[in-house]
C-alpha positions in Angstrom: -23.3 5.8 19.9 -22.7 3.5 17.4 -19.7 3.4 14.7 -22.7 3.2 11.8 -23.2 6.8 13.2 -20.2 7.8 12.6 -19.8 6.3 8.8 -23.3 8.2 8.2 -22.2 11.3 9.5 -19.0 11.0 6.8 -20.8 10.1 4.4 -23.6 12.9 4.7 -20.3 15.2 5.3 -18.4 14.5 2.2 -21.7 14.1 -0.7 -23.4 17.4 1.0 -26.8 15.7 0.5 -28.5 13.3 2.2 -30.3 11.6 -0.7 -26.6 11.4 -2.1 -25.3 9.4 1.0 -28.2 7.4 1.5 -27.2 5.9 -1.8 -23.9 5.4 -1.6 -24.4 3.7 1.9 -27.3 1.6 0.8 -29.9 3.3 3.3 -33.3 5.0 2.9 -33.1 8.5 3.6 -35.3 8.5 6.6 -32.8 5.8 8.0 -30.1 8.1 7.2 -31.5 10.9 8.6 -32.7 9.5 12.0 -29.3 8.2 13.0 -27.8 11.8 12.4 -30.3 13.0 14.5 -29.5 10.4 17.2 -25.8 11.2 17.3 -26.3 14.7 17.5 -28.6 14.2 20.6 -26.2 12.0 22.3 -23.5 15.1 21.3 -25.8 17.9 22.4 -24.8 19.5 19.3 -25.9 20.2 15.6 -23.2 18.6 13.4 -24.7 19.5 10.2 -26.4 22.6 8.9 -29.5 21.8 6.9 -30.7 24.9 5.8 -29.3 25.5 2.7 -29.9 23.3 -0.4 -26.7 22.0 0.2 -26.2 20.5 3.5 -22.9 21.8 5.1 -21.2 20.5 8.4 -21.5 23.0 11.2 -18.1 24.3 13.2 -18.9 21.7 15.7 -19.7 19.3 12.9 -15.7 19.9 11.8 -14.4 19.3 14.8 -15.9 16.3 15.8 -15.3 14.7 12.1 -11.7 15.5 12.6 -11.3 13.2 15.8 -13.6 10.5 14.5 -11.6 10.1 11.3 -8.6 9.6 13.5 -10.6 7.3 15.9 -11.4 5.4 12.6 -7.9 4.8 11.5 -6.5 3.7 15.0 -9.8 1.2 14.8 -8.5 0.5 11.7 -5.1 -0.4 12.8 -6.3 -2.7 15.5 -8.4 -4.6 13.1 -4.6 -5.3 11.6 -3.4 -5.8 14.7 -5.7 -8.6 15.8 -5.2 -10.1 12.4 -1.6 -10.1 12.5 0.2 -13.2 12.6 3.8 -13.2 13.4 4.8 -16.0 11.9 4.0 -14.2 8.7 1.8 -17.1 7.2 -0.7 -14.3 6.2 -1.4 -10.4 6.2 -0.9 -7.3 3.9 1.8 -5.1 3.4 0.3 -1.6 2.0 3.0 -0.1 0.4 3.7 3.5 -1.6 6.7 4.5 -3.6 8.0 7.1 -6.5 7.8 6.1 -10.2 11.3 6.1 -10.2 12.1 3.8 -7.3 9.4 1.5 -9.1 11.6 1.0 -11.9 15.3 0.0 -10.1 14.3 -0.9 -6.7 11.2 -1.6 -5.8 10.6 -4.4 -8.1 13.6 -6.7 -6.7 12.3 -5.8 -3.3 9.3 -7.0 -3.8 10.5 -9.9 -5.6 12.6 -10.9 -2.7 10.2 -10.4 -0.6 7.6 -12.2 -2.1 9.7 -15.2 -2.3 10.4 -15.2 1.9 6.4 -14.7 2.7 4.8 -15.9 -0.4 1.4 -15.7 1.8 1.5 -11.7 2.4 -0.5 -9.7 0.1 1.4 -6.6 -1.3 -0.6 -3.8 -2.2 1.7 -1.3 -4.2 0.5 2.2 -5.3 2.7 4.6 -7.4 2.1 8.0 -5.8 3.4 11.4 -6.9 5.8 12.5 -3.9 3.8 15.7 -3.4 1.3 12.9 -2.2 3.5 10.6 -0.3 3.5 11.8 3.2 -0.6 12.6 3.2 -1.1 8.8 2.9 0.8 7.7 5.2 -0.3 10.1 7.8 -3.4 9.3 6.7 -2.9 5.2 7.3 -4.1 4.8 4.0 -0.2 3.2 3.4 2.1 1.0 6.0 5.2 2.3 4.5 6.7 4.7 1.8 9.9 4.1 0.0 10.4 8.2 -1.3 13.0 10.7 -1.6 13.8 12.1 1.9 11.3 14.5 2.5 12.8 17.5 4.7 9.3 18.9 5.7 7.0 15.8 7.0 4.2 16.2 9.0 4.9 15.8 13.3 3.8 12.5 13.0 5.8 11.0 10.2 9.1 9.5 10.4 11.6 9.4 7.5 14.7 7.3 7.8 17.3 7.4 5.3 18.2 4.3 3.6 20.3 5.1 0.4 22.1 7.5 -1.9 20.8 7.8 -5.5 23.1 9.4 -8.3 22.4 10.8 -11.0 23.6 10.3 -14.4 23.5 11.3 -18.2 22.3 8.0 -19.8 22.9 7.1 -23.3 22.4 4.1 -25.6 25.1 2.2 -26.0 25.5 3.0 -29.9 25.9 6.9 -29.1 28.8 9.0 -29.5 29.2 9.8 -26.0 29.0 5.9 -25.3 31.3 4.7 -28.1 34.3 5.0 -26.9 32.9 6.0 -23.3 34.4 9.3 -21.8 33.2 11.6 -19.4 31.1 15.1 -20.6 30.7 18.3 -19.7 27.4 20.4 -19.2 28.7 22.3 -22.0 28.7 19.4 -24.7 25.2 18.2 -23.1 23.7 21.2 -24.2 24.6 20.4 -27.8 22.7 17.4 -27.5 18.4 16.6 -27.9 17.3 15.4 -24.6 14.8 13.1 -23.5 13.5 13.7 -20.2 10.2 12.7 -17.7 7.2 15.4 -17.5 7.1 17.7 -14.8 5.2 15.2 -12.8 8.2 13.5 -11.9 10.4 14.9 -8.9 13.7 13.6 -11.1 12.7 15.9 -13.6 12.4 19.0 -11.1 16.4 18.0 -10.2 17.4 17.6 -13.9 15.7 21.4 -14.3 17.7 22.4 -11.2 21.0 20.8 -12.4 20.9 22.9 -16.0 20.0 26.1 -14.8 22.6 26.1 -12.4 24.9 24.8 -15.2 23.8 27.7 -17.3 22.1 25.4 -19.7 19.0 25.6 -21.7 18.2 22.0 -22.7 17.0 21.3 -26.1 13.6 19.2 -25.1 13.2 16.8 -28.2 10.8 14.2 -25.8 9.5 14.4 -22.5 7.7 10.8 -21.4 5.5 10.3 -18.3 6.8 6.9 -18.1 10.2 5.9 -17.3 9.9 2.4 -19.5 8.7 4.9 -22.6 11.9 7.2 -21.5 14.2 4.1 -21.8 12.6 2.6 -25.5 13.1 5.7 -27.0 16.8 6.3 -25.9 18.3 3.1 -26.5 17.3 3.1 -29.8 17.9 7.0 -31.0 20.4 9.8 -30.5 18.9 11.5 -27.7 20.2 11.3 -24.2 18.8 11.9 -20.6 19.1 12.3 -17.0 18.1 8.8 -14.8 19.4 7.2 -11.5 22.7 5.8 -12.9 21.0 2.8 -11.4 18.0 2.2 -13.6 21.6 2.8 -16.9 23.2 -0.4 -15.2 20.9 -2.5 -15.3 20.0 -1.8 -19.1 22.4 -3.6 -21.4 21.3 -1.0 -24.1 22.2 2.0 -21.9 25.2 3.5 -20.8 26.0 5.7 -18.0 28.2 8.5 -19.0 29.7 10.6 -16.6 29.5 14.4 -16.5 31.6 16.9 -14.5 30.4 18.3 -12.2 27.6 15.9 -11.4 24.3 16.9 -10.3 23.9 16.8 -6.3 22.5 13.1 -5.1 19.5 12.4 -3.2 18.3 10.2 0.0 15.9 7.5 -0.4 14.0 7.3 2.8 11.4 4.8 4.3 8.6 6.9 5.2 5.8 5.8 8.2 3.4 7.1 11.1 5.3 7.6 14.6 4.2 5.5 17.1 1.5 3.7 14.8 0.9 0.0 14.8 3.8 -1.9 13.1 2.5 -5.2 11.6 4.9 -7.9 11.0 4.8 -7.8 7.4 5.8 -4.1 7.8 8.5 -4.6 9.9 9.8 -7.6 7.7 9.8 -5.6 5.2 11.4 -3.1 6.3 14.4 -5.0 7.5 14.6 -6.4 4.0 14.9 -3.0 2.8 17.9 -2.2 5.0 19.9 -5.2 4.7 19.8 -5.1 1.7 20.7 -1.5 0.8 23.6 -2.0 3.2 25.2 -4.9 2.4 25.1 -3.2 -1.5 27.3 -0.9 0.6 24.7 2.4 0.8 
């Protein structure tokens, strides 16, 4: 058995056609189809169930694709592994966050750390947090930088690394800003809000906050974006609900507080238990935490 085998096998398992796969894996069909046939005499199993039009992977077929997809990823991580160098003069870094750490935190992490290993390659992806956790168990990230996620998968760890507040943000020529003073729910219900779409997990905490607040929210703007969010409040009367983090480091914002506040939230560095660590991982990841504690989180 060969790994080629195994890629077929996906590949046949995932387009449900053999004339399909053969395509995407640059093959003749007859190719394709031998090979199947070899692995599943070396198995002493059908893996696939051909008699339909569409060709569906047997019981035994799903079974076996499970473990091999694992087996591929370990492979995968040894590839890494080998390639390493610890002296961090190359390598990747395969890193996943939240929109909204994107826009305060993740940036001058990256910058930072770009600066100590110019030779690592950083691949970022912005990921939903519903999605998060899947692609790191899945090795298709090294690390996550997420809210803390209270139901992980066995296999994932998630450390805390910071507290992130909330806060009503403002421009800085608003009434609420000008002079500053702290606000109630009930005056921010008199106000038009600005807020991020529902894809957003900051958005399903605003939501939390107000109804627990009693409030119903006049929605002038909702932005899937949290640069559009911040153009459209520092220059109108509409106010919103960001990371009093991303306010500070606006000069056209202003934080203003309200009483009581809504409840904070752990960041957390999300990755595999017991997977490969490679060195651009792990420097990361101690740039991460010294710098989140000596800003005292």
């Amino acid at each position: 058995m060969q790994l080629r085998h195994i890629h077929y096998l996906l590949a046949v398992a995932e387009h449900g056609n053999f004339t399909r796969a053969a395509e995407a894996l640059h093959v003749s069909q007859p190719t394709l189809s031998q090979q199947i046939i070899q692995l599943e005499e070396s198995l002493g199993v059908a893996l696939l169930d051909r008699s339909g039009r569409t060709v569906k992977v047997t019981d035994a077929g799903s079974v076996y694709i499970e473990h091999a997809r694992k087996a591929l990823r370990e492979l995968a991580s040894g590839r890494r592994a080998i390639l390493d160098v610890q002296d961090l003069k190359r390598g990747e870094l395969r890193l996943a966050t939240t929109p909204t750490f994107t826009a305060y935190l993740v940036g001058p992490l990256l910058a930072a750390f770009h600066a100590r290993y110019p030779d690592i390659t950083v691949r970022l992806q912005e990921m939903s947090l519903d999605t998060i956790a899947a692609a790191v168990a899945a090795d298709e990230v090294d690390l996550a930088i997420a809210f803390n996620v209270t139901r992980t998968a066995d296999d994932i760890a998630c450390e805390p690394l910071l507290v992130e507040r909330l806060s009503v943000v403002a421009g800085i020529h608003h009434r609420f800003a000008s002079p500053k003073r702290d606000i109630t729910p009930q005056m921010l219900a008199t106000e038009k809000l600005a807020v991020l779409s529902a894809d957003f997990a900051t958005r399903h905490h605003v939501d939390d906050y107000l109804r627990s607040q009693a409030i119903a929210p006049v929605i002038a703007m909702e932005a899937n974006t949290i640069s559009a969010l911040i153009a459209v409040v520092s220059r109108s009367s509409l106010v919103t609900i960001l990371p009093e983090a991303i306010g500070a480091q606006h000069p056209e914002l202003c934080n203003i507080s309200i009483s009581p506040a809504p409840k904070s939230r752990t960041a957390a560095l999300l990755y595999r238990h017991g997977a490969y660590q490679s060195a651009a991982a792990a420097a990361f990841t101690a740039l991460c935490k010294n710098t989140w504690n000596s800003d005292g989180a």
